[in-house]
C-alpha positions as CSV (number, residue, x, y, z in Angstrom):
1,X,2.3,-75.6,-87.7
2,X,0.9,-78.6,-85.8
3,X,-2.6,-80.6,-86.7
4,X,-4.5,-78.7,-84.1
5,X,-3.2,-74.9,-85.8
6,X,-4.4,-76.1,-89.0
7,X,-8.1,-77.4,-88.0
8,X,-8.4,-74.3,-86.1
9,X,-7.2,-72.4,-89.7
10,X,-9.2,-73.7,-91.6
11,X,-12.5,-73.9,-89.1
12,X,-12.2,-70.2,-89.3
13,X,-12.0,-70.3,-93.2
14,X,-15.4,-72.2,-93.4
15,X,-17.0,-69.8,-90.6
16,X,-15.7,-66.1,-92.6
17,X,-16.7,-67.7,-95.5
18,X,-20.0,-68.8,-94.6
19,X,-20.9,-65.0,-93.2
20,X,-19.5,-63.7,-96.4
21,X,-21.9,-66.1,-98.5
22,X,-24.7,-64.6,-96.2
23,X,-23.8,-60.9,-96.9
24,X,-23.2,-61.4,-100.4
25,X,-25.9,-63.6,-101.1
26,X,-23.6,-65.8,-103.0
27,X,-21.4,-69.4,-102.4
28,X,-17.6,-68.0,-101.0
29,X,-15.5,-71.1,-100.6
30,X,-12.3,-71.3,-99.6
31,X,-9.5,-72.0,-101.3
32,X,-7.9,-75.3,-100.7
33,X,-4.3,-76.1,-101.1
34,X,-3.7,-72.0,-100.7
35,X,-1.3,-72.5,-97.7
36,X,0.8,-74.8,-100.0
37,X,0.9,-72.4,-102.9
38,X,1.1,-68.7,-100.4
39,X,-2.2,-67.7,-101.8
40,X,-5.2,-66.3,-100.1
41,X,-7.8,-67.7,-98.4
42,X,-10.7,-66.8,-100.3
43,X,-12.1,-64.5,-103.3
44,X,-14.9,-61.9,-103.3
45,X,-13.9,-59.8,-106.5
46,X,-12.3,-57.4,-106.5
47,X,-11.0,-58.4,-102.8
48,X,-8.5,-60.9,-102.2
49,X,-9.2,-61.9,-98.6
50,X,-6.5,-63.6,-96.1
51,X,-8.7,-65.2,-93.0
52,X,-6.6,-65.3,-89.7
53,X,-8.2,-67.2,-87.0
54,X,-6.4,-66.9,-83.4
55,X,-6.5,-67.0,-79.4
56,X,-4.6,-63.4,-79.6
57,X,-4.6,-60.7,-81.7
58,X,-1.5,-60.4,-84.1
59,X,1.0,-59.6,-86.4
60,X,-1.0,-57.3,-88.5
61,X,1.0,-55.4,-90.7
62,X,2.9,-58.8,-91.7
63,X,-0.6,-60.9,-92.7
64,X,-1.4,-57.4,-95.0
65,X,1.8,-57.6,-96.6
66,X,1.5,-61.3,-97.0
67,X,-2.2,-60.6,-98.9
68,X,-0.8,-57.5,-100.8
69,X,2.6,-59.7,-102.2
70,X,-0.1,-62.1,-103.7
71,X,-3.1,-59.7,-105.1
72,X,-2.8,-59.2,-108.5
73,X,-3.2,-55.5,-109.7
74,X,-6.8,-54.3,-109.4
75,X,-8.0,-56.7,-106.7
76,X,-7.6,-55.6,-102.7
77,X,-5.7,-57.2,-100.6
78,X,-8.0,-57.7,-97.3
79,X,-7.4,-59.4,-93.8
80,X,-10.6,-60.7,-91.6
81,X,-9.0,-61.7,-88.4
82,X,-11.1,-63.1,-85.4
83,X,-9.5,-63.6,-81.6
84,X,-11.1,-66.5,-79.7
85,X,-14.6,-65.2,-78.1
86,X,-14.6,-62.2,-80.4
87,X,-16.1,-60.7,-83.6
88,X,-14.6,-60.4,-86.6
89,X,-12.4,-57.6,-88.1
90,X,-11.6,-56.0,-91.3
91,X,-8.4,-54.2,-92.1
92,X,-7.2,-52.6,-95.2
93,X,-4.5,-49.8,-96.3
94,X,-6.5,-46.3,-95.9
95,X,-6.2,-46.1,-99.9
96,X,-8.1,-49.2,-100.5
97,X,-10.8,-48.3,-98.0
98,X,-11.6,-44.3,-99.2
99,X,-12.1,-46.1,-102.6
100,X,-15.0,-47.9,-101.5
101,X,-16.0,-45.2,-99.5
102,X,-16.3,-43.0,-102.3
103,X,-17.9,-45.9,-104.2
104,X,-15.3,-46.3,-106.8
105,X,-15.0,-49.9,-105.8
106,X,-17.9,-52.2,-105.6
C-alpha cells in the first residue's frame, strides 16, 4: 500500500468517524495501529465497524469477511464504504440487520 493509499485510509476514518460522533452524539475515534494488528477501524458497541475509503466501489464480500474473522461473539461486524464523490454506505449480513430491525439490537 503506498503513502498516498494510507492518507487517503485514514482521511476517510476521521470523516466516518466524525458523522458517527454526530449521530451518536458521542466521541468515535479510530483505532490507530488497527491495520498493523487486522483489527477494525472503529467501535460503536455492539458494532464493530471496518471503514473503506475508495475511487471505485469494491471487493465487498471480502472487507465483510475481513470484519466478521475479527468481531468477537455478540458485536456486528459492519462495513461503511464511500467511492470518491459519493455518500456513504452501510452493509451487513441480512441476520444482523433484521436484528435491529426488530429492535433486539440497539
Amino acid at each position: 500500500m503506498t503513502a498516498a493509499q494510507r492518507r487517503k485510509g485514514a482521511s476517510g476514518e476521521r470523516e466516518l468517524c466524525a458523522l458517527l460522533s454526530e449521530a451518536f452524539g458521542a466521541t468515535i475515534k479510530r483505532k490507530l495501529g488497527q491495520a498493523r494488528e487486522s483489527g477494525n477501524d472503529c467501535d460503536v458497541p455492539p458494532y464493530r465497524i471496518e471503514c473503506k475509503r475508495r475511487m471505485r466501489r469494491g471487493p465487498i464480500y471480502d472487507w465483510l469477511e475481513q470484519c466478521e474473522k475479527d468481531a468477537p461473539l455478540g458485536e456486528v461486524p459492519v462495513v461503511m464504504q464511500r467511492a470518491d464523490g459519493e455518500g456513504w454506505l452501510v452493509t451487513m449480513r441480512f441476520n444482523d440487520w433484521a436484528k435491529i430491525a426488530r429492535g433486539e439490537l440497539k
